[in-house]
C-alpha positions as CSV (number, residue, x, y, z in Angstrom):
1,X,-38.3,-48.7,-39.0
2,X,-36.2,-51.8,-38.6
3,X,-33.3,-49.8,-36.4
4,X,-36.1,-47.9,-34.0
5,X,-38.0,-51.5,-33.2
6,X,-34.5,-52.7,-32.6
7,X,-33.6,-49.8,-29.9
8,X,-37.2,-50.1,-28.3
9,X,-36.8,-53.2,-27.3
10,X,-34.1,-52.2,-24.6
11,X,-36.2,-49.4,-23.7
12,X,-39.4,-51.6,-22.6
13,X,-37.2,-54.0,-21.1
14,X,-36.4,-51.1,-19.1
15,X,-39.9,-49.8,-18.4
16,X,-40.8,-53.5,-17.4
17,X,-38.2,-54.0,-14.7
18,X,-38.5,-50.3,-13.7
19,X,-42.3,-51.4,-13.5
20,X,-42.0,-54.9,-11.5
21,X,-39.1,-53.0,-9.2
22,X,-41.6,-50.0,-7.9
23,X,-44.8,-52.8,-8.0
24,X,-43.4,-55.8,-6.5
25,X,-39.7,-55.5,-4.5
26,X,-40.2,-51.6,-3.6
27,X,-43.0,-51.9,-0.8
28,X,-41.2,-55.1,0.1
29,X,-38.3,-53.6,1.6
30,X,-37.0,-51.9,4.5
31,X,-34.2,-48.9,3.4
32,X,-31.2,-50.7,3.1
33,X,-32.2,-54.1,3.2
34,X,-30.7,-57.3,0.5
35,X,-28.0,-59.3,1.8
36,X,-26.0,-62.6,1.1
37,X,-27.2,-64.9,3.2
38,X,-24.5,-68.5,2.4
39,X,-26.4,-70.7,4.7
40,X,-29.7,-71.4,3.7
41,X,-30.4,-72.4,6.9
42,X,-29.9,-69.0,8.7
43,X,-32.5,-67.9,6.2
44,X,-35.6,-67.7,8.5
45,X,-38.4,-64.7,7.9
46,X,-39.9,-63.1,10.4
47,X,-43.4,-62.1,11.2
48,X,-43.0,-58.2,10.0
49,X,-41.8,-59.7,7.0
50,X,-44.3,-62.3,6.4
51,X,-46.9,-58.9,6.7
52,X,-45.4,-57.6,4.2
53,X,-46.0,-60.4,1.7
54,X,-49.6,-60.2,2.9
55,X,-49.5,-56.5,2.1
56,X,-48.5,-57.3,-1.4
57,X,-51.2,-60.0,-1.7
58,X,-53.6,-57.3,-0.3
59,X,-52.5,-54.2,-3.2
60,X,-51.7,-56.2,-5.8
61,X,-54.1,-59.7,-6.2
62,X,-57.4,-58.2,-7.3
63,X,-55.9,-54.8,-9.0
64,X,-54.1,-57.9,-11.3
65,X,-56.6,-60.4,-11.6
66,X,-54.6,-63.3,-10.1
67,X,-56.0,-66.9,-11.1
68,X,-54.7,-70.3,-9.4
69,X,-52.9,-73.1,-11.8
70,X,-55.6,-76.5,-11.8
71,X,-53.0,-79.0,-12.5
72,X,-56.2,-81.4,-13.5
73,X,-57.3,-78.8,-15.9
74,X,-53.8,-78.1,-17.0
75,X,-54.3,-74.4,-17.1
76,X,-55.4,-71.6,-14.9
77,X,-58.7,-71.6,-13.5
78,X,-61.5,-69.0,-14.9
79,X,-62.5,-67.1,-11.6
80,X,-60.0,-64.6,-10.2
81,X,-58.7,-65.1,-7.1
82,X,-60.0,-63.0,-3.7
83,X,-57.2,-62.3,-1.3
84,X,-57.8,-64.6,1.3
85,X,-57.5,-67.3,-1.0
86,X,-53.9,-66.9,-2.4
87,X,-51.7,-70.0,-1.6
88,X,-47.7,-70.4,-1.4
89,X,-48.0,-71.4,-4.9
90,X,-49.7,-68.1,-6.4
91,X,-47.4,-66.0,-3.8
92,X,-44.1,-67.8,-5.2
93,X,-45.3,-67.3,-9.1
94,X,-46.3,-64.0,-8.5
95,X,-44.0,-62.5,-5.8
96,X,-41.0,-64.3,-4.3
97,X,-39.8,-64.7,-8.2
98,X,-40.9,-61.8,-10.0
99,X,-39.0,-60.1,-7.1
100,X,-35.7,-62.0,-7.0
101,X,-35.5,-62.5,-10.9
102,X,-32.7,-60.0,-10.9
103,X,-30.1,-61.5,-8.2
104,X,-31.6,-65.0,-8.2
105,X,-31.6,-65.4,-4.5
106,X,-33.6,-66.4,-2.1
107,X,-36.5,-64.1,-0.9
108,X,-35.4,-63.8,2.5
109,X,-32.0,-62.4,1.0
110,X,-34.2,-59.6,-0.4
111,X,-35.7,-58.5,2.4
112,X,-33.0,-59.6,5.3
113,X,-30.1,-57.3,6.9
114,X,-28.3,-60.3,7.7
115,X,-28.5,-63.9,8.9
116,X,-31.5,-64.6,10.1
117,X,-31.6,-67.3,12.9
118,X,-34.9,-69.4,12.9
119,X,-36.3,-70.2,16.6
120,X,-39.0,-72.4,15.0
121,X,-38.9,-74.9,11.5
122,X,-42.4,-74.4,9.8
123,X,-43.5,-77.3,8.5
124,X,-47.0,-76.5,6.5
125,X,-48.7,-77.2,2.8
126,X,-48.1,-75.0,-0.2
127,X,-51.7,-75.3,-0.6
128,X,-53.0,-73.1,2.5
129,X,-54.3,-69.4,2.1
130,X,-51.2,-67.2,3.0
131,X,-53.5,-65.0,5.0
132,X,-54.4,-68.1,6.9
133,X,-50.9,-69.3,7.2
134,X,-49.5,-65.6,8.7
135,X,-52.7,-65.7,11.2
136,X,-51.0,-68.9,12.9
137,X,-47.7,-67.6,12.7
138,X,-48.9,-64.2,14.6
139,X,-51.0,-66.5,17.0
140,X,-47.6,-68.4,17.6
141,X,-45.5,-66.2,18.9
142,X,-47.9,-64.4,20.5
143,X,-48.3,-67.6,22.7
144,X,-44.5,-68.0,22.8
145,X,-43.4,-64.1,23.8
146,X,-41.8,-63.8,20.4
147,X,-41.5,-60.0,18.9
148,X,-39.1,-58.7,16.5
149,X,-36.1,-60.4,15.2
150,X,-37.1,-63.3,17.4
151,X,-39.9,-63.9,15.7
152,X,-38.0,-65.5,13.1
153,X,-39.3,-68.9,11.1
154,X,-37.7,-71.0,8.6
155,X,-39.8,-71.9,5.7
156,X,-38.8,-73.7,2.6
157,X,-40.5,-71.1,0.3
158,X,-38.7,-68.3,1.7
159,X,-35.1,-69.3,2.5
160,X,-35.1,-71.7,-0.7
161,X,-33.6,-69.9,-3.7
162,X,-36.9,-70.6,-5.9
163,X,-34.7,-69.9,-8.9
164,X,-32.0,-73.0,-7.8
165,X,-34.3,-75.0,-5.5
166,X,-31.7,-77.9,-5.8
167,X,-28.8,-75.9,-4.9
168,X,-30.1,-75.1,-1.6
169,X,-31.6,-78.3,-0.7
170,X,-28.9,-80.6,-1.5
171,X,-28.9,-84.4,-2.4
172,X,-28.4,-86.1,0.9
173,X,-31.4,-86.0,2.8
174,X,-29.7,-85.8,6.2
175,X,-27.6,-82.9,5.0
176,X,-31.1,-81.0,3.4
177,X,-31.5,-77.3,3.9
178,X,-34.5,-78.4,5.9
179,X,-32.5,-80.6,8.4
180,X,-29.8,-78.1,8.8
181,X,-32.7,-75.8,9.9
182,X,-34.7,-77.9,12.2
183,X,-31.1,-78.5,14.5
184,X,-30.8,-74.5,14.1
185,X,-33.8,-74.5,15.6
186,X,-33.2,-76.7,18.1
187,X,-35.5,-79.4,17.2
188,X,-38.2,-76.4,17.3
189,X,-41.2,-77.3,15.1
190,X,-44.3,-75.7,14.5
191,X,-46.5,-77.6,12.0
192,X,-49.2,-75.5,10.5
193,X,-52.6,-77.3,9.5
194,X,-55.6,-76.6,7.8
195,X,-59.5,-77.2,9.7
196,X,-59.0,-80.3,7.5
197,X,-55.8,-81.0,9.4
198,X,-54.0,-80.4,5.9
């Protein structure tokens, strides 16, 4: 009994990252995609791949029952989260790091081809609904003429390795992943509030 739990326990390993792979980084990604992206500031994501996250939100946030952390409570809250309501915080708990546990990179690594040059810095709160976050993104380059790979945005969530926040931002604040992105940019920066100009 005690040698078949031992050689089990390599096989459910196996069945859970087989499990997360086909559930959370398979729809994410276009054939071919995953890269090494150095400079965290050439890390931007763009809108098709922002749609994808909210895909993932979409299939996977009522199917598992996803619940948002009440730092006053100290624990999760009892209702279940609807869609609409998921913030950067459930999204980086439940996607961006479940999906680059294996590599450790950042999640526009995952998903990128190559460097991916931001036209705009996004500066925004953790706290907003994704769903509402992506709608003013969309809106955004609509009203700018921006399609494709020029649709490109750097946000912290996304370029940061979430796994090595540190590493990426650095300790000088003029030298921060965020500056170097900004003067990428050129200057360039859309700042993303709530109706309660959050």
């Amino acid at each position: 009994a005690v040698v078949r739990e031992l050689s089990d326990r390599p096989i459910a390993a196996l069945a859970a990252s087989i499990k997360a792979w086909s559930t959370i980084v398979e729809p994410l990604l276009e054939p071919g995609a995953g890269c090494v992206i150095p400079k965290t500031e050439e890390r931007a994501i763009t809108v098709a791949q922002l749609r994808k996250v909210k895909e993932q939100i979409e299939r996977r946030c009522t199917a598992e029952g996803w619940r948002a952390w009440n730092p006053k409570k100290g624990r999760l809250e009892d209702e279940p989260l609807k869609p609409e309501q998921v913030t950067l915080y459930v999204v980086c708990d439940k996607v961006i790091k479940p999906a680059t546990k294996v590599k450790r990179t950042s999640f526009v690594e995952l998903v990128a081809f190559a460097p991916q040059l931001p036209k705009w810095f996004v500066s925004h709160w953790w706290g907003e609904p994704v769903a509402r976050f992506l709608r003013c993104i969309e809106q955004h380059a609509v009203d700018h003429g921006l399609k494709g790979a020029d649709a490109a945005y750097w946000v912290c969530a996304y370029a940061n390795n979430q796994h090595d926040v540190q590493c990426d931002i650095g300790g000088d604040p003029a030298a921060t992943s965020f500056m170097r992105a900004i003067k990428l940019a050129e200057g360039r920066v859309l700042t993303v509030l709530d109706e309660n100009g959050v």
